[in-house]
mmCIF file as gemmi writes it, N, C-alpha and C atoms, coordinates in Angstrom:
data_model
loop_
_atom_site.group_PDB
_atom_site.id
_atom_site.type_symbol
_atom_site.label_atom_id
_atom_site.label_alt_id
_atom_site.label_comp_id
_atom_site.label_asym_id
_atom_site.label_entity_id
_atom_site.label_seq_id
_atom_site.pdbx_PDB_ins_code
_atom_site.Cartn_x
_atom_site.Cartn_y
_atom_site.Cartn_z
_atom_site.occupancy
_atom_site.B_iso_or_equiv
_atom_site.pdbx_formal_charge
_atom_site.auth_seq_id
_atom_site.auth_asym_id
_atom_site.pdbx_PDB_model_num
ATOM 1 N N . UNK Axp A 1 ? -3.536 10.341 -3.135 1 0 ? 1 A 1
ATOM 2 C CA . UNK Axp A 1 ? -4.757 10.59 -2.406 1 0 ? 1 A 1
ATOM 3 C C . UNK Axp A 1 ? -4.87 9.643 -1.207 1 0 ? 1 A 1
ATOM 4 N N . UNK Axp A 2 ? -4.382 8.472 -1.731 1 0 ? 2 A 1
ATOM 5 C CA . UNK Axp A 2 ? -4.615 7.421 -0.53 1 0 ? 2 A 1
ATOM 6 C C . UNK Axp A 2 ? -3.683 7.714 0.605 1 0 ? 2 A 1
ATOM 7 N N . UNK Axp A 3 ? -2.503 8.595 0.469 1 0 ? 3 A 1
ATOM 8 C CA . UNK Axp A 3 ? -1.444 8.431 1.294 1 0 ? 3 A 1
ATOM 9 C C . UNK Axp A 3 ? -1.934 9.539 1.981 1 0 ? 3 A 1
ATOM 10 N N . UNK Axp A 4 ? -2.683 10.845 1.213 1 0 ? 4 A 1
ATOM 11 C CA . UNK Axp A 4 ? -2.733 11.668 2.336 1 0 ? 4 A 1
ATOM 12 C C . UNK Axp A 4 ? -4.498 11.302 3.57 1 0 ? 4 A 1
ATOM 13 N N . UNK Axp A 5 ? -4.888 10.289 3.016 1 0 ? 5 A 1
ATOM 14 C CA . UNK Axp A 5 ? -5.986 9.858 3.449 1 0 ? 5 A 1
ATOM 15 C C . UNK Axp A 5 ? -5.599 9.173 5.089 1 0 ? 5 A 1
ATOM 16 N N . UNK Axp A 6 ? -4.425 8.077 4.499 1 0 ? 6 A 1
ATOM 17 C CA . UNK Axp A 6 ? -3.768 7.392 5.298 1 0 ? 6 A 1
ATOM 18 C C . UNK Axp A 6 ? -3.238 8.43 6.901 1 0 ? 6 A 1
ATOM 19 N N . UNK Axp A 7 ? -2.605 9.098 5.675 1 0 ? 7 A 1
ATOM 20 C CA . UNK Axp A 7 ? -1.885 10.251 6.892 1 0 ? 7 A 1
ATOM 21 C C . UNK Axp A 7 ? -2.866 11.143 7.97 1 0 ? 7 A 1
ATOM 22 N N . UNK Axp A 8 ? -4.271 11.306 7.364 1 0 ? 8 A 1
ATOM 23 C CA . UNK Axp A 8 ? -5.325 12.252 8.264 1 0 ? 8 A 1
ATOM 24 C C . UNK Axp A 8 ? -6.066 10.826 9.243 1 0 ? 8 A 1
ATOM 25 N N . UNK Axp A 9 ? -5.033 9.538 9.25 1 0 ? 9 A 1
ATOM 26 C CA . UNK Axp A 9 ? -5.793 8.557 10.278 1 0 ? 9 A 1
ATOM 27 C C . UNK Axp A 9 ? -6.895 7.949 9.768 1 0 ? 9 A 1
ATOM 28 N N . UNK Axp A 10 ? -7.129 7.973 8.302 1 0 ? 10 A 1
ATOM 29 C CA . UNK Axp A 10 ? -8.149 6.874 7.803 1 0 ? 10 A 1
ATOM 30 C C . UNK Axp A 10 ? -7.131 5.893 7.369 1 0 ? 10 A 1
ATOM 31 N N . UNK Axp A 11 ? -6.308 5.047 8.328 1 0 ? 11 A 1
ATOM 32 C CA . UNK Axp A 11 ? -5.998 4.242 7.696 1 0 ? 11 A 1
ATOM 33 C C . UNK Axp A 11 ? -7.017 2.661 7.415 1 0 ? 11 A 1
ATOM 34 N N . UNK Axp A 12 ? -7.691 2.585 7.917 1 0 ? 12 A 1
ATOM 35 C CA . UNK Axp A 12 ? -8.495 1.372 7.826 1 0 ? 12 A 1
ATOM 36 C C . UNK Axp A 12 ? -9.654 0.915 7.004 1 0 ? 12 A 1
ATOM 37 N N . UNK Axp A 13 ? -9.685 2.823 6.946 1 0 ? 13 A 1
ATOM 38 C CA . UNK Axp A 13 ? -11.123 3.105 5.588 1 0 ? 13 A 1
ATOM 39 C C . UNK Axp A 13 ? -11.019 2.536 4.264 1 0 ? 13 A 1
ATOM 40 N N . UNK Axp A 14 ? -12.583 1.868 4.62 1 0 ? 14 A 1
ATOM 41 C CA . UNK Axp A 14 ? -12.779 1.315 3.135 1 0 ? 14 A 1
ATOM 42 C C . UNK Axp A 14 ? -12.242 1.779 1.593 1 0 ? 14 A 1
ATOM 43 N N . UNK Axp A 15 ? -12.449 2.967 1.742 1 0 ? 15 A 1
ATOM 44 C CA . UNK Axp A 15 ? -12.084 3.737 0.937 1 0 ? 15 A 1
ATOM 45 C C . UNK Axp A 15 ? -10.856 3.876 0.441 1 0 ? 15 A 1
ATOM 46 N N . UNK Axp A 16 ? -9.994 4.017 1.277 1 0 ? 16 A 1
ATOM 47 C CA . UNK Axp A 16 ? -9.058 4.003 1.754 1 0 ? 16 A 1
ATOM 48 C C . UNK Axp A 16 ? -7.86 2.736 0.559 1 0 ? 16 A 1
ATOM 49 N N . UNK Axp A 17 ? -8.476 1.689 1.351 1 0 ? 17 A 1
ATOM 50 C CA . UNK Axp A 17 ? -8.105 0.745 0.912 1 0 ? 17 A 1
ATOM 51 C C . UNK Axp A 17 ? -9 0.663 -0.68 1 0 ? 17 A 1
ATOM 52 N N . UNK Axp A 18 ? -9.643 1.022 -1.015 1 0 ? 18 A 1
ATOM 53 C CA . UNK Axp A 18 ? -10.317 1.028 -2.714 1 0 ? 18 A 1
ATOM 54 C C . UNK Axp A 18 ? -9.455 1.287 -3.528 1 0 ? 18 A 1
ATOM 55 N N . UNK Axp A 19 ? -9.305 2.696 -2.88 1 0 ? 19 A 1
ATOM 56 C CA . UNK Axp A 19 ? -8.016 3.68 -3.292 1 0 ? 19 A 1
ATOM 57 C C . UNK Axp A 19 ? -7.017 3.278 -3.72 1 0 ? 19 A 1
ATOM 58 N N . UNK Axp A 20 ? -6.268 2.209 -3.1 1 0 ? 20 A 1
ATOM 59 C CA . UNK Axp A 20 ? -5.108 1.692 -3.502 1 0 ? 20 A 1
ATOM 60 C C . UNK Axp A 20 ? -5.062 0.761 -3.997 1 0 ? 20 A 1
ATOM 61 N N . UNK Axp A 21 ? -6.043 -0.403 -3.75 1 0 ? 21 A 1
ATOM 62 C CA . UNK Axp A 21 ? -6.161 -1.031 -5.048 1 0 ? 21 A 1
ATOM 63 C C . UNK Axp A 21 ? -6.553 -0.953 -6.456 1 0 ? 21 A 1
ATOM 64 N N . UNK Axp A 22 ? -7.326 0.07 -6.597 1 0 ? 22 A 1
ATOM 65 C CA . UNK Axp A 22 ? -7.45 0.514 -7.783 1 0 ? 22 A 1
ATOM 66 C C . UNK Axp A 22 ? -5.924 1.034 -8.277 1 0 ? 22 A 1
ATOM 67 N N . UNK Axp A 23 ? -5.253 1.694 -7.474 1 0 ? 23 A 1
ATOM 68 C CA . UNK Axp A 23 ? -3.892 2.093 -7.765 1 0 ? 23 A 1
ATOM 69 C C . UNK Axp A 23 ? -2.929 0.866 -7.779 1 0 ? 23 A 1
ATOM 70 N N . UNK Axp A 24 ? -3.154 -0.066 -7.662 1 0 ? 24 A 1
ATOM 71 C CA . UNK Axp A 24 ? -2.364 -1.551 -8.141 1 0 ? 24 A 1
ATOM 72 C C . UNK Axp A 24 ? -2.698 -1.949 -9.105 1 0 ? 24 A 1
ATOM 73 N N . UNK Axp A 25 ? -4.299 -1.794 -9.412 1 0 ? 25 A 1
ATOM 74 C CA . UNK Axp A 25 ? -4.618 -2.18 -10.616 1 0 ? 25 A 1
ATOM 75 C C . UNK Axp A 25 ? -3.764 -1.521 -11.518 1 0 ? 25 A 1
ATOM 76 N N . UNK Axp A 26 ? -3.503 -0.637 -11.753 1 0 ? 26 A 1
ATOM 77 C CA . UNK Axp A 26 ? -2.854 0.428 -12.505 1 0 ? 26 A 1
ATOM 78 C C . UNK Axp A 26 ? -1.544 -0.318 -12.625 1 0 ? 26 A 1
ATOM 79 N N . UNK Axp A 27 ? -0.797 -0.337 -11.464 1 0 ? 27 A 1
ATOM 80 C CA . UNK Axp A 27 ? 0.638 -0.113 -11.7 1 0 ? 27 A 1
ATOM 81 C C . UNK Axp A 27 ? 0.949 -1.188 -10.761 1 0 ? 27 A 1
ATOM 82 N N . UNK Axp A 28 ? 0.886 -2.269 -10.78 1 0 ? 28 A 1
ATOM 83 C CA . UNK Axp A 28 ? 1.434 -3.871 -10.06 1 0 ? 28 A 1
ATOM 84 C C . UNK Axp A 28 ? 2.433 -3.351 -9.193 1 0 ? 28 A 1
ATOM 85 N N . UNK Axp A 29 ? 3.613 -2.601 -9.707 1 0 ? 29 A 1
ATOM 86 C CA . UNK Axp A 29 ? 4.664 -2.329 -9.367 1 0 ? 29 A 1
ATOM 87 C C . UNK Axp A 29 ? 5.161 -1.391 -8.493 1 0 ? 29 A 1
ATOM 88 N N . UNK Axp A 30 ? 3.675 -0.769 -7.68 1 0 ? 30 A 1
ATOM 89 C CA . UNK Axp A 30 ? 3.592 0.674 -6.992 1 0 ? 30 A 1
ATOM 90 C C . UNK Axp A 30 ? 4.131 0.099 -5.674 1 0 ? 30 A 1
ATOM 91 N N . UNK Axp A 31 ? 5.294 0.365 -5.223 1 0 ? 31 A 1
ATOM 92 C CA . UNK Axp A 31 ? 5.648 -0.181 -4.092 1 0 ? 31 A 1
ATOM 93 C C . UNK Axp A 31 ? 4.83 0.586 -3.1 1 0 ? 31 A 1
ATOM 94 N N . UNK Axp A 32 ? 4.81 2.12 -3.227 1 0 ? 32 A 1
ATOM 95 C CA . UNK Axp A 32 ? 4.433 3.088 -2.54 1 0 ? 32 A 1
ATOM 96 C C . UNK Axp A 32 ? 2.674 2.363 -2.07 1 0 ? 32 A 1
ATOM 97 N N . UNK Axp A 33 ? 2.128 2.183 -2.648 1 0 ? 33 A 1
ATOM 98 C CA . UNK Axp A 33 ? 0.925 1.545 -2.568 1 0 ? 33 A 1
ATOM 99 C C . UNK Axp A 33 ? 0.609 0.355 -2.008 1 0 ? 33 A 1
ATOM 100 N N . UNK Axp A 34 ? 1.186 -0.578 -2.132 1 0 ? 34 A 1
ATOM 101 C CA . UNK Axp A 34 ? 1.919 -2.09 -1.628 1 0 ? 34 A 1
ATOM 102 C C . UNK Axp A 34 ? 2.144 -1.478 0.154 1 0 ? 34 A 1
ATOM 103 N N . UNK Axp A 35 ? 2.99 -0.657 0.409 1 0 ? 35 A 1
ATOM 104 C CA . UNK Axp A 35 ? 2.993 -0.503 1.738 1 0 ? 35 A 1
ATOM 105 C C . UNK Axp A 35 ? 2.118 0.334 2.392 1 0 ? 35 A 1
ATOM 106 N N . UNK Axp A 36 ? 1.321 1.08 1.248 1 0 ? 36 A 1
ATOM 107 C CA . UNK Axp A 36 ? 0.264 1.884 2.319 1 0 ? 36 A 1
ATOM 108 C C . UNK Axp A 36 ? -0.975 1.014 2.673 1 0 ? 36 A 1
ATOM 109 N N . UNK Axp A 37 ? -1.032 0.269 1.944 1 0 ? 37 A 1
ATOM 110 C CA . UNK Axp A 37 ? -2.038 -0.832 1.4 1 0 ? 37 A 1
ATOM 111 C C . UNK Axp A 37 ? -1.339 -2.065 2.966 1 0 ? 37 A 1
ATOM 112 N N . UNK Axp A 38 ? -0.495 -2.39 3.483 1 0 ? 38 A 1
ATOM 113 C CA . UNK Axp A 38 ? -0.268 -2.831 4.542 1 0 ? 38 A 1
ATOM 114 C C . UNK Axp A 38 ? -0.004 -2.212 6.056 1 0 ? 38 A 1
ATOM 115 N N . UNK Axp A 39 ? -0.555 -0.794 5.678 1 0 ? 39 A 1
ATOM 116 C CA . UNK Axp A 39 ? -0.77 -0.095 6.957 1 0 ? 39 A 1
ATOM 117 C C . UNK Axp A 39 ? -2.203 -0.306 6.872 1 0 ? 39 A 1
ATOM 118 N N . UNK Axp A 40 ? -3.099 -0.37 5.897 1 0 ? 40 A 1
ATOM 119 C CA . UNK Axp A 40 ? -3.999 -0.512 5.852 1 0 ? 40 A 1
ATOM 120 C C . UNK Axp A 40 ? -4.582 -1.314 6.893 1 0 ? 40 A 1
ATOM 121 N N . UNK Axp A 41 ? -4.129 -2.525 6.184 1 0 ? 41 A 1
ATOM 122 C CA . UNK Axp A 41 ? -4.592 -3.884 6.939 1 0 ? 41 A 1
ATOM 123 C C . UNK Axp A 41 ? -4.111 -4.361 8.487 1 0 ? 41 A 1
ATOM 124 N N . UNK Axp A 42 ? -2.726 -3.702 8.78 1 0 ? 42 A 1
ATOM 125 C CA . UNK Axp A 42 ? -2.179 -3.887 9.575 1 0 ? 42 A 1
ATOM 126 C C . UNK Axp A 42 ? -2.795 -2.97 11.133 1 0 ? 42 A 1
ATOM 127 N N . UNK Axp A 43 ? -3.58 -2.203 10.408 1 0 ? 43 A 1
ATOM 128 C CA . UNK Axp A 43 ? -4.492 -0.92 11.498 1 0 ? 43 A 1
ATOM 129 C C . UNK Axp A 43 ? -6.008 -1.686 11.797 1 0 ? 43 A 1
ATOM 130 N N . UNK Axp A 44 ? -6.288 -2.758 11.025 1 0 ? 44 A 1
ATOM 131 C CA . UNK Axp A 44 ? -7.27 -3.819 11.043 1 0 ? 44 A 1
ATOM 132 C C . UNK Axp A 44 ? -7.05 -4.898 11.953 1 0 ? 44 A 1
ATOM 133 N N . UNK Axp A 45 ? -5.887 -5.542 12.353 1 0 ? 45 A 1
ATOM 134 C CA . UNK Axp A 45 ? -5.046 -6.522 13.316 1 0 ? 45 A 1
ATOM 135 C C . UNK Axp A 45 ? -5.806 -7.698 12.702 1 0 ? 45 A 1
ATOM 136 N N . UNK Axp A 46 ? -5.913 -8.36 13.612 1 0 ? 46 A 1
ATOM 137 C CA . UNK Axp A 46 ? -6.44 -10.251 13.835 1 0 ? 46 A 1
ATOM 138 C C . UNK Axp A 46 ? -6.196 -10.91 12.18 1 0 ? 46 A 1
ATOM 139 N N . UNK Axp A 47 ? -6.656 -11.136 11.305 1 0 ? 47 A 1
ATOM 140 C CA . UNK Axp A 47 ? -6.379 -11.984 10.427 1 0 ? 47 A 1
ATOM 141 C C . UNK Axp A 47 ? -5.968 -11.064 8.909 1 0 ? 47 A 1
ATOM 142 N N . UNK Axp A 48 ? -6.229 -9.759 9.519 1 0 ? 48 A 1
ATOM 143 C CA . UNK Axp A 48 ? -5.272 -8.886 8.721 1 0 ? 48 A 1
ATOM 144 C C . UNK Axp A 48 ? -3.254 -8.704 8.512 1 0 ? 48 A 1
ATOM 145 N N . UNK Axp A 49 ? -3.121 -9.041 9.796 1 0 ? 49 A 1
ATOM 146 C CA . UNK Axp A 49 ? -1.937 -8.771 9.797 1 0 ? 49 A 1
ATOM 147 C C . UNK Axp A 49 ? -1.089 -9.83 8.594 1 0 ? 49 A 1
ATOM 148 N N . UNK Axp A 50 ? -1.44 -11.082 8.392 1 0 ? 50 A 1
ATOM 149 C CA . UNK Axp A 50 ? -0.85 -11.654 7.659 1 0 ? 50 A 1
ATOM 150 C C . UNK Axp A 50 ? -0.875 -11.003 5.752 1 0 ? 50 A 1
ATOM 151 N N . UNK Axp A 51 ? -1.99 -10.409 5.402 1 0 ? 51 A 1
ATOM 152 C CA . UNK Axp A 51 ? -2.076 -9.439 4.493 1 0 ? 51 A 1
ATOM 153 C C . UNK Axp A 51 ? -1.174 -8.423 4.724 1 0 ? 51 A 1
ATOM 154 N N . UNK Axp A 52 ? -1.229 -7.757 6.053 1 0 ? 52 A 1
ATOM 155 C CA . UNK Axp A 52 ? -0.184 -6.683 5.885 1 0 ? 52 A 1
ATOM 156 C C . UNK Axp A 52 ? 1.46 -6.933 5.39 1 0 ? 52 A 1
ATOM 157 N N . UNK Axp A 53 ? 1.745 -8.359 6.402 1 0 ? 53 A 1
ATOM 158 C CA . UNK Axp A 53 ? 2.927 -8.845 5.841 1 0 ? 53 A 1
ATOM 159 C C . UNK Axp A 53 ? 3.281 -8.917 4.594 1 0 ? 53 A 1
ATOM 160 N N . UNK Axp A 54 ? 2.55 -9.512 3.883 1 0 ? 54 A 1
ATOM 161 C CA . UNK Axp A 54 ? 2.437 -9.91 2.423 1 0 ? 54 A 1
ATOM 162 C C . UNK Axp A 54 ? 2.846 -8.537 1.239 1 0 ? 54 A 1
ATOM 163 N N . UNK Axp A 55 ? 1.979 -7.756 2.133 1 0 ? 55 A 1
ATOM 164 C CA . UNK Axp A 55 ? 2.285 -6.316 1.376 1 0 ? 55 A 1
ATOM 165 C C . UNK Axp A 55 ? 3.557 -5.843 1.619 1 0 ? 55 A 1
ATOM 166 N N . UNK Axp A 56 ? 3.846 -6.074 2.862 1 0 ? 56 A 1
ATOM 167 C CA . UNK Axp A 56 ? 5.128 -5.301 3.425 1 0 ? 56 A 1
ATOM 168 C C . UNK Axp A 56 ? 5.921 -5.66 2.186 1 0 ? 56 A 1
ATOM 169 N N . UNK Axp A 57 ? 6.162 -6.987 2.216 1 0 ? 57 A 1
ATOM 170 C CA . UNK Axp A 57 ? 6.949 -7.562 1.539 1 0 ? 57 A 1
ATOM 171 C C . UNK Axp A 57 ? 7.183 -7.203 0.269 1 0 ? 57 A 1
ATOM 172 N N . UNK Axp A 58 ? 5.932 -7.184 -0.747 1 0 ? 58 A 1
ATOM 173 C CA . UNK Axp A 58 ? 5.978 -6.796 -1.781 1 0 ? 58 A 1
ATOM 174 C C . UNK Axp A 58 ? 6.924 -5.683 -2.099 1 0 ? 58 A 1
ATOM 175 N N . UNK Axp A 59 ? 6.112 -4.267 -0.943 1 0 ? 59 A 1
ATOM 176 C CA . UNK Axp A 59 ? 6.993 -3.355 -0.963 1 0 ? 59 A 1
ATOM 177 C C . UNK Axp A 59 ? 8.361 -3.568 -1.16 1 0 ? 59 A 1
ATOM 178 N N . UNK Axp A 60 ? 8.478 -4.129 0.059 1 0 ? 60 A 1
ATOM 179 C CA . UNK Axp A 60 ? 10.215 -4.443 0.191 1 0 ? 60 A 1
ATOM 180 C C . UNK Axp A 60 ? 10.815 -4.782 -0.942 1 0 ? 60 A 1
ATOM 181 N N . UNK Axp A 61 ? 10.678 -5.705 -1.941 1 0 ? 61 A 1
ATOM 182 C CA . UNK Axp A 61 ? 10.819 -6.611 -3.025 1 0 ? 61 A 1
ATOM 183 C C . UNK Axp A 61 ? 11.132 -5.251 -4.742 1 0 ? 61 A 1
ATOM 184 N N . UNK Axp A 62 ? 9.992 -4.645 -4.461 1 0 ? 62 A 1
ATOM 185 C CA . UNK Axp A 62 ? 9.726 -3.582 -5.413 1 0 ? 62 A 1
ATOM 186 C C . UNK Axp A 62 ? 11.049 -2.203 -5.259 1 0 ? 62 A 1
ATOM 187 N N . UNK Axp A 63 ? 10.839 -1.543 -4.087 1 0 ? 63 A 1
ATOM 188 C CA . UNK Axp A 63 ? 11.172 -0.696 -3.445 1 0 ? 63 A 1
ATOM 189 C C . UNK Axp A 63 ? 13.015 -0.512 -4.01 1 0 ? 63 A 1
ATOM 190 N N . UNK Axp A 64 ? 13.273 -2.241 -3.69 1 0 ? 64 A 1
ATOM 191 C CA . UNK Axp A 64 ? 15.325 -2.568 -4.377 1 0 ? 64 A 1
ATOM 192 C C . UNK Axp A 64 ? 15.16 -2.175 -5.507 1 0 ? 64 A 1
ATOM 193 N N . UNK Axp A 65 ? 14.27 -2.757 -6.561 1 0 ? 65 A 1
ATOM 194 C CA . UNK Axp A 65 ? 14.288 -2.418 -7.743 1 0 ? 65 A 1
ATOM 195 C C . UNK Axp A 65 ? 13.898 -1.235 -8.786 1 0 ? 65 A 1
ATOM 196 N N . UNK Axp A 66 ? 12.899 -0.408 -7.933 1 0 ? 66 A 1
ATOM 197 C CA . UNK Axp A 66 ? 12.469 1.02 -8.571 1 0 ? 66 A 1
ATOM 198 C C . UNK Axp A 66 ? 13.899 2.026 -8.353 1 0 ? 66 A 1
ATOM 199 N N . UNK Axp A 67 ? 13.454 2.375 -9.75 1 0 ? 67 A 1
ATOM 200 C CA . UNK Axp A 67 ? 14.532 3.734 -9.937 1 0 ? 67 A 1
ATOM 201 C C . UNK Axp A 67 ? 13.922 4.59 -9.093 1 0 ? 67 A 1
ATOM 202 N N . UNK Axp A 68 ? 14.911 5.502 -9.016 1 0 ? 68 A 1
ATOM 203 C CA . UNK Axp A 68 ? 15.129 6.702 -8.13 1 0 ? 68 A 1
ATOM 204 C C . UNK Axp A 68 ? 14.609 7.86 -8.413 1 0 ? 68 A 1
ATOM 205 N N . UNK Axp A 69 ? 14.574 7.808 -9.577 1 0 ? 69 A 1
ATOM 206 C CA . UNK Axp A 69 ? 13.659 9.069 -10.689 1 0 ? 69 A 1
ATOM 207 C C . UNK Axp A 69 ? 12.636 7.976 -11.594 1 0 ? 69 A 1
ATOM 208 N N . UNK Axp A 70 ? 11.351 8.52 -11.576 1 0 ? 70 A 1
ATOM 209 C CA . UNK Axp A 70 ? 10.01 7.665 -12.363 1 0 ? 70 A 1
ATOM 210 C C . UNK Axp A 70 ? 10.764 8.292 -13.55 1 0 ? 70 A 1
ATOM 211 N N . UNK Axp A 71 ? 10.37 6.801 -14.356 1 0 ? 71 A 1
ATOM 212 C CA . UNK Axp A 71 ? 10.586 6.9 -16.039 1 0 ? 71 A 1
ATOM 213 C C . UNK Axp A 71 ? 9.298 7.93 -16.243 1 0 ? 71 A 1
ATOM 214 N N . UNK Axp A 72 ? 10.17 8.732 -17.569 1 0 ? 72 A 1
ATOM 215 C CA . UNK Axp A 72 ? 9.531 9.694 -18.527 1 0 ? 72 A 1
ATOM 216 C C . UNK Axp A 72 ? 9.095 9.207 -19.667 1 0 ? 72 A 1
């Protein structure tokens, strides 16, 4: 939901960003979320961007290690 939120140009929306943290809450490990979650912030600039980094990163970090197919 958040990604297609992201994609219609709410990236900055509150909501937006709710969205995906609630979806971390869930799953720490959501890389997918981790980087939408730093477009987020990163569409915010000035003392956001260092959050966005942070996320990037995560992503990045996660992203090597997730399988290719979600466990069943």
């Amino acid at each position: 939901m958040a990604e297609v939120l992201c994609q219609l140009g709410m990236k900055s929306s509150p909501s937006v960003r709710s969205l995906l943290t609630d979806a971390l809450k869930a799953d720490r490990a959501n890389h997918s979320a981790w980087y939408n979650l730093g477009l987020c912030y990163m569409s915010e600039g000035g003392k956001s961007d260092v959050e966005a980094f942070e996320c990037f990163q995560a992503a990045d970090r996660l992203e090597e290690s997730a399988p290719i197919e979600p466990f069943r």
